[in-house]
LOVOSE-817581 format. One record per residue: residue in one letter; x, y, z of N, C-alpha, C in turn. Coordinates in Angstrom, 1 decimal, padded with zeros to 4 digits. Example, Ala and Ser with C-alpha at 12.3 -4.5 7.8 and 13.67 -1.06 7.14 Angstrom:
! residues 2
<resn:A; n.u:013.2; n.v:-005.7; n.w:007.8; ca.u:012.3; ca.v:-004.5; ca.w:007.8; c.u:013.2; c.v:-003.3; c.w:007.8>
<resn:S; n.u:012.8; n.v:-002.2; n.w:007.1; ca.u:013.7; ca.v:-001.1; ca.w:007.1; c.u:012.9; c.v:000.0; c.w:007.9>
//
This chain:
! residues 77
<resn:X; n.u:078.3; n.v:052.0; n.w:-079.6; ca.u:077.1; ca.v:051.7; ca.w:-078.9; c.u:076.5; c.v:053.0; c.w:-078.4>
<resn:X; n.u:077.0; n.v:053.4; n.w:-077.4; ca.u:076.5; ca.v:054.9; ca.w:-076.3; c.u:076.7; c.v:055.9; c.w:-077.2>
<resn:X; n.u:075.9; n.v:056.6; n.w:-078.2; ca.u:076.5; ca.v:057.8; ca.w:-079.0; c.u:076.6; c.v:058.7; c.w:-078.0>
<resn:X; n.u:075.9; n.v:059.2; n.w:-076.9; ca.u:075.9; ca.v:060.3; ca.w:-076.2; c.u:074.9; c.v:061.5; c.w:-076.4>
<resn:X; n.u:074.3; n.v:062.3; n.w:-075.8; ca.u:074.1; ca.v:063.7; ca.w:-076.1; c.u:075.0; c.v:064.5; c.w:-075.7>
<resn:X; n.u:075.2; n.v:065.7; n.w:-076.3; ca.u:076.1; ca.v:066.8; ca.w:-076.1; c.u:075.9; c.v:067.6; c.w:-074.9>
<resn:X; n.u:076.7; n.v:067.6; n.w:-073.4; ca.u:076.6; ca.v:068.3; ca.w:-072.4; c.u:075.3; c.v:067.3; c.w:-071.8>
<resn:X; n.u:075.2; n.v:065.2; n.w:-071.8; ca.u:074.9; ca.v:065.1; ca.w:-071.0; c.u:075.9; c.v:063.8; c.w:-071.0>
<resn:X; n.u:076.0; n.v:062.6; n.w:-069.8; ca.u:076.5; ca.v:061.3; ca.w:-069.9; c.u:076.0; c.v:060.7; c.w:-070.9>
<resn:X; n.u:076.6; n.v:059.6; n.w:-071.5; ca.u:075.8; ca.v:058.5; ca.w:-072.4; c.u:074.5; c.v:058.1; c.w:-071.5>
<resn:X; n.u:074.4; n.v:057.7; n.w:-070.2; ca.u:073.1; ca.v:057.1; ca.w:-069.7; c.u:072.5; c.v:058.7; c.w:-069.2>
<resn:X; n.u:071.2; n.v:058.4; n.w:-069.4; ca.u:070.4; ca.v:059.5; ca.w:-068.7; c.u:070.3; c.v:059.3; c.w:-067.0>
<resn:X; n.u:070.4; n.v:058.0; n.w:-066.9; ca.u:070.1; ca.v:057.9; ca.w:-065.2; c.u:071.0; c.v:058.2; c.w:-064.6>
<resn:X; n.u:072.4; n.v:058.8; n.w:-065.2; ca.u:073.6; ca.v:059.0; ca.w:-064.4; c.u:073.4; c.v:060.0; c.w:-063.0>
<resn:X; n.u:072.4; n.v:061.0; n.w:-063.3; ca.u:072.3; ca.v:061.9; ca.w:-062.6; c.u:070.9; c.v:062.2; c.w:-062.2>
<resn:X; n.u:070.8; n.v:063.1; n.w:-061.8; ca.u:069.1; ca.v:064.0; ca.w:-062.0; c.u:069.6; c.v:065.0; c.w:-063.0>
<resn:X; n.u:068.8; n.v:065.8; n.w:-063.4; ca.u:068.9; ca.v:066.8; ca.w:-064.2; c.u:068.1; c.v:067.9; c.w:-063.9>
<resn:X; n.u:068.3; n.v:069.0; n.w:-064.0; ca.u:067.8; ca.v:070.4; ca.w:-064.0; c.u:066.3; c.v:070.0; c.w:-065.2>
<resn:X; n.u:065.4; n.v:070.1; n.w:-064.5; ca.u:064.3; ca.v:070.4; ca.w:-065.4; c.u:063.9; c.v:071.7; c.w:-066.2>
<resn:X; n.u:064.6; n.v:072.8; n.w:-065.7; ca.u:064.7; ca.v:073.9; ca.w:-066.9; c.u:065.8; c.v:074.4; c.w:-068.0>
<resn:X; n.u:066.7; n.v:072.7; n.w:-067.7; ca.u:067.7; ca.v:072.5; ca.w:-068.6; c.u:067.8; c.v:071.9; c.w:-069.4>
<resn:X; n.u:066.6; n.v:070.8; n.w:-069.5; ca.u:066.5; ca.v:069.5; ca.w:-070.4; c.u:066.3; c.v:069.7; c.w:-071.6>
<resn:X; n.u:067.1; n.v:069.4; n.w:-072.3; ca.u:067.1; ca.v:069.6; ca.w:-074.0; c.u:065.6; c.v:068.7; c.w:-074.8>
<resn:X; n.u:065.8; n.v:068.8; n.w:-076.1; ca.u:064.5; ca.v:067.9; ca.w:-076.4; c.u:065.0; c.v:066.2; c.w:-076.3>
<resn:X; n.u:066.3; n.v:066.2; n.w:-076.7; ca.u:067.0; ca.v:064.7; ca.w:-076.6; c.u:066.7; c.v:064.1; c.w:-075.7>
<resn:X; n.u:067.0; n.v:064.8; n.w:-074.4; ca.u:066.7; ca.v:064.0; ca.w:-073.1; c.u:065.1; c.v:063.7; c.w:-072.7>
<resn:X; n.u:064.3; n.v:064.8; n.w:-073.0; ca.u:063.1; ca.v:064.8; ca.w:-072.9; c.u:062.9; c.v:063.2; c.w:-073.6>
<resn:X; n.u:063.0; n.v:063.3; n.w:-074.9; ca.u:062.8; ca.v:061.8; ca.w:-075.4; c.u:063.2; c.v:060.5; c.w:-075.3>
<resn:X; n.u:064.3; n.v:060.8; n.w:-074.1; ca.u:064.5; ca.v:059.5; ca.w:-073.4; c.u:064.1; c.v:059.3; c.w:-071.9>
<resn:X; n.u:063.7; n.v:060.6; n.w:-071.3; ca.u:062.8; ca.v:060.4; ca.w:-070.2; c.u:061.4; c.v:060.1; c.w:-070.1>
<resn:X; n.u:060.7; n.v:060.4; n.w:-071.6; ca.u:059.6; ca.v:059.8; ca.w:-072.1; c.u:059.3; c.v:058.5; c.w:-072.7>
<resn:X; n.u:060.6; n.v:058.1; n.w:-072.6; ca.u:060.6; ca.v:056.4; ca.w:-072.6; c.u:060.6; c.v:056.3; c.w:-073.8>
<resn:X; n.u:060.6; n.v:057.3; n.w:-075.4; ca.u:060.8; ca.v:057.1; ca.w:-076.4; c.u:062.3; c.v:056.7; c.w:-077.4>
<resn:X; n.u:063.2; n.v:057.0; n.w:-076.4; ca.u:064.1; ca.v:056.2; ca.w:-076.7; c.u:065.3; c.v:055.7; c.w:-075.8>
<resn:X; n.u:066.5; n.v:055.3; n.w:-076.4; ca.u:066.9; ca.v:054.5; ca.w:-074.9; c.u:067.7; c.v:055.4; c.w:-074.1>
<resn:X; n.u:067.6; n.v:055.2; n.w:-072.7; ca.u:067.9; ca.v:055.7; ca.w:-071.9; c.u:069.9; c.v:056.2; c.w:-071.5>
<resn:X; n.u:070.0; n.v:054.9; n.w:-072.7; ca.u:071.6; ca.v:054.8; ca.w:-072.6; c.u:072.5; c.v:055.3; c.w:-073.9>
<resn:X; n.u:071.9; n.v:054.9; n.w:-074.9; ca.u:072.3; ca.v:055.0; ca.w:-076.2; c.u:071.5; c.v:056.0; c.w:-077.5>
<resn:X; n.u:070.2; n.v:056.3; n.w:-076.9; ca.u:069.0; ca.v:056.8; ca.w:-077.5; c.u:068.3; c.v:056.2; c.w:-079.0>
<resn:X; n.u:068.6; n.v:054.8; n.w:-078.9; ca.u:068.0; ca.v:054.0; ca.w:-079.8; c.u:066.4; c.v:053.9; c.w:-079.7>
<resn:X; n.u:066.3; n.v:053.9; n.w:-080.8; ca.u:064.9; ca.v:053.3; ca.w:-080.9; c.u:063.7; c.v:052.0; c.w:-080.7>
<resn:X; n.u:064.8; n.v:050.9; n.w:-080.8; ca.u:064.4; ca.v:049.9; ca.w:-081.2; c.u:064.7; c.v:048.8; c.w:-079.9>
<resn:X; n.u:063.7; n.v:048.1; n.w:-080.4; ca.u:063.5; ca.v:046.6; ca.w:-079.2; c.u:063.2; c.v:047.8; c.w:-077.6>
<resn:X; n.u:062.7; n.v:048.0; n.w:-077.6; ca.u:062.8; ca.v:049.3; ca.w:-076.2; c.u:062.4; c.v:048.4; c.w:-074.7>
<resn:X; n.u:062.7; n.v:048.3; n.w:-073.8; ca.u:062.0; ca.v:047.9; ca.w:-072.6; c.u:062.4; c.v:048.5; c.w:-071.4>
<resn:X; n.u:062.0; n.v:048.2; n.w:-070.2; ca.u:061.8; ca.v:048.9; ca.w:-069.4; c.u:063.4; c.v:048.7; c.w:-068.7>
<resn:X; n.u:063.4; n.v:049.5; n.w:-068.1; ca.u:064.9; ca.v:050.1; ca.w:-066.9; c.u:065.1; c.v:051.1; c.w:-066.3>
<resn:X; n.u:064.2; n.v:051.1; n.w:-065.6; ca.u:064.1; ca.v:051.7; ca.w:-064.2; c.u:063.7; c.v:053.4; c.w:-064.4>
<resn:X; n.u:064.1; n.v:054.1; n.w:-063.8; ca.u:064.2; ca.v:055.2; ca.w:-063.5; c.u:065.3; c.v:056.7; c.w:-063.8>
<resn:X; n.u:064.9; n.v:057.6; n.w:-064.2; ca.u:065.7; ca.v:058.2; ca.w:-064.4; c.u:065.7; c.v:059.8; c.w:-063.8>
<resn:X; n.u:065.6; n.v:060.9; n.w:-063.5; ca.u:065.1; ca.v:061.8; ca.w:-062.0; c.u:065.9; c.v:063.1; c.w:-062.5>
<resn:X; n.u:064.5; n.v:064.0; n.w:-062.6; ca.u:064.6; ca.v:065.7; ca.w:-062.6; c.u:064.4; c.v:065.9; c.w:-061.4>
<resn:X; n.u:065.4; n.v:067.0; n.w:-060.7; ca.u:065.4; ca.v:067.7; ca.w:-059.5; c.u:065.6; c.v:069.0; c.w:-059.8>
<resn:X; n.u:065.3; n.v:069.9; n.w:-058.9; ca.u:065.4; ca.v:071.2; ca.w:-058.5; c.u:065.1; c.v:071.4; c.w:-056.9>
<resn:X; n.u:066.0; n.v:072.3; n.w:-056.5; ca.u:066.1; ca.v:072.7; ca.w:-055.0; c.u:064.4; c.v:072.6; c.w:-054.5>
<resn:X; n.u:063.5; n.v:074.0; n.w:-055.3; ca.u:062.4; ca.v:074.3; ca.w:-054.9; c.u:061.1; c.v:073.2; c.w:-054.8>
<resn:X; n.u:061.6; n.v:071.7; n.w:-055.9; ca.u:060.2; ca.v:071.0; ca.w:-056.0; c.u:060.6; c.v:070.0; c.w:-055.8>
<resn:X; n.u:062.0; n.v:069.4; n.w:-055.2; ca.u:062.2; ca.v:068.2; ca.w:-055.1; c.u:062.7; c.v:067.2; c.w:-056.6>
<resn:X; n.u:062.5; n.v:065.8; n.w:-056.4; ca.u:062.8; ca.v:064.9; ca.w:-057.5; c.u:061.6; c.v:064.5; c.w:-058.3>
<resn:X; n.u:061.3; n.v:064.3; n.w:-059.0; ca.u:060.2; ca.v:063.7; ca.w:-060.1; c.u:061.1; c.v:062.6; c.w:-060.9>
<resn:X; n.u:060.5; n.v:060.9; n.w:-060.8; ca.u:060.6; ca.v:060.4; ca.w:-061.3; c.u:060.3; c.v:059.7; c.w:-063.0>
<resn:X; n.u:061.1; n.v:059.7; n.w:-063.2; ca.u:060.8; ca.v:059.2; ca.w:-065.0; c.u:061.3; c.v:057.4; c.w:-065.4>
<resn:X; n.u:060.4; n.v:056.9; n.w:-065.8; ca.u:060.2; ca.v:055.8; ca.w:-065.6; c.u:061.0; c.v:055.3; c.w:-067.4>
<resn:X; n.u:062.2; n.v:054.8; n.w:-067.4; ca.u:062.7; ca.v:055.1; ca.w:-069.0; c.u:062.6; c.v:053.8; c.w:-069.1>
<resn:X; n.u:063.6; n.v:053.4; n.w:-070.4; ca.u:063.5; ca.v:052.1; ca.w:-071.1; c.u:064.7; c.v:052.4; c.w:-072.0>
<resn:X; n.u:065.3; n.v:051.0; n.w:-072.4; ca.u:067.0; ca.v:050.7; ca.w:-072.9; c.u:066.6; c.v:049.9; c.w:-074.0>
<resn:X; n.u:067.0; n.v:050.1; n.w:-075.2; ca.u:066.9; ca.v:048.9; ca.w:-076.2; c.u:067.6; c.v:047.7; c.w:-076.0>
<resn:X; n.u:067.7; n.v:046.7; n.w:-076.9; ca.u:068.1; ca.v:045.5; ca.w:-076.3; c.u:069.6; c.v:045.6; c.w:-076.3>
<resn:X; n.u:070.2; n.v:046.3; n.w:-077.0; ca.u:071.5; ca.v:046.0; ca.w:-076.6; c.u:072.3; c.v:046.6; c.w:-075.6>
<resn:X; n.u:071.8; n.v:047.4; n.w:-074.5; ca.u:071.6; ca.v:048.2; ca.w:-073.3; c.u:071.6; c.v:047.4; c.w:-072.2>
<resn:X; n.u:072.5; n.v:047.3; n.w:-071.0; ca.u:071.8; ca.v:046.5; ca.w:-070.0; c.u:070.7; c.v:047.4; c.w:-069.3>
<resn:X; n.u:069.8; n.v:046.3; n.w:-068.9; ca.u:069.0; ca.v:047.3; ca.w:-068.2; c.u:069.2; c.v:047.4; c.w:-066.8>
<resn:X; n.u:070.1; n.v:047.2; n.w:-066.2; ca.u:070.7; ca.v:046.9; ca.w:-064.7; c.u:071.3; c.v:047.9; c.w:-064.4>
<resn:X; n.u:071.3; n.v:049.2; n.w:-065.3; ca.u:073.1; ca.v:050.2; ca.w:-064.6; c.u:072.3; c.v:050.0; c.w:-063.3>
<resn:X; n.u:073.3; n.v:050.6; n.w:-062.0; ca.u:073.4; ca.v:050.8; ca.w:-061.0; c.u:074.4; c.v:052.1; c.w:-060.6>
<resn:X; n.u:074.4; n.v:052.9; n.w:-061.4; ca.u:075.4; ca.v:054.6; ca.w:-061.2; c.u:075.1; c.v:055.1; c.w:-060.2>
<resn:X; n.u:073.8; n.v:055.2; n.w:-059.2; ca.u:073.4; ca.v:055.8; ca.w:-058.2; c.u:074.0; c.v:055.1; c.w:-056.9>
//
């Protein structure tokens, strides 16, 4: 199910992430283009939130989405 990205968790919401570190993978699941957990494409809907930080600007939230076979409930935070 979770294939993963390389050097991040299977779910993107696990953490915040460095915004001058985000690969294009993650970008595409912070843009809600694919799932948040598995990076699937398909059946997509919404699941919450996912969050770039840096010291100097704070958190910016990203509003993602899980395909259906994803719960869309994590609670990692």
């Amino acid at each position: 199910m979770a294939q993963g990205i390389p050097g991040t968790s299977a779910d993107i919401r696990a953490k915040a992430l460095d915004p001058l570190k985000v690969t294009p993978a993650q970008t595409a699941r912070l843009r809600g283009q694919e799932c948040a957990r598995c990076g699937s494409r398909n059946g997509l809907r919404d699941a919450g939130y996912a969050y770039t930080a840096c010291k100097r600007s704070g958190r910016l939230g990203w509003a993602v989405k899980v395909c259906g076979s994803c719960p869309s409930n994590w609670r990692g935070r």
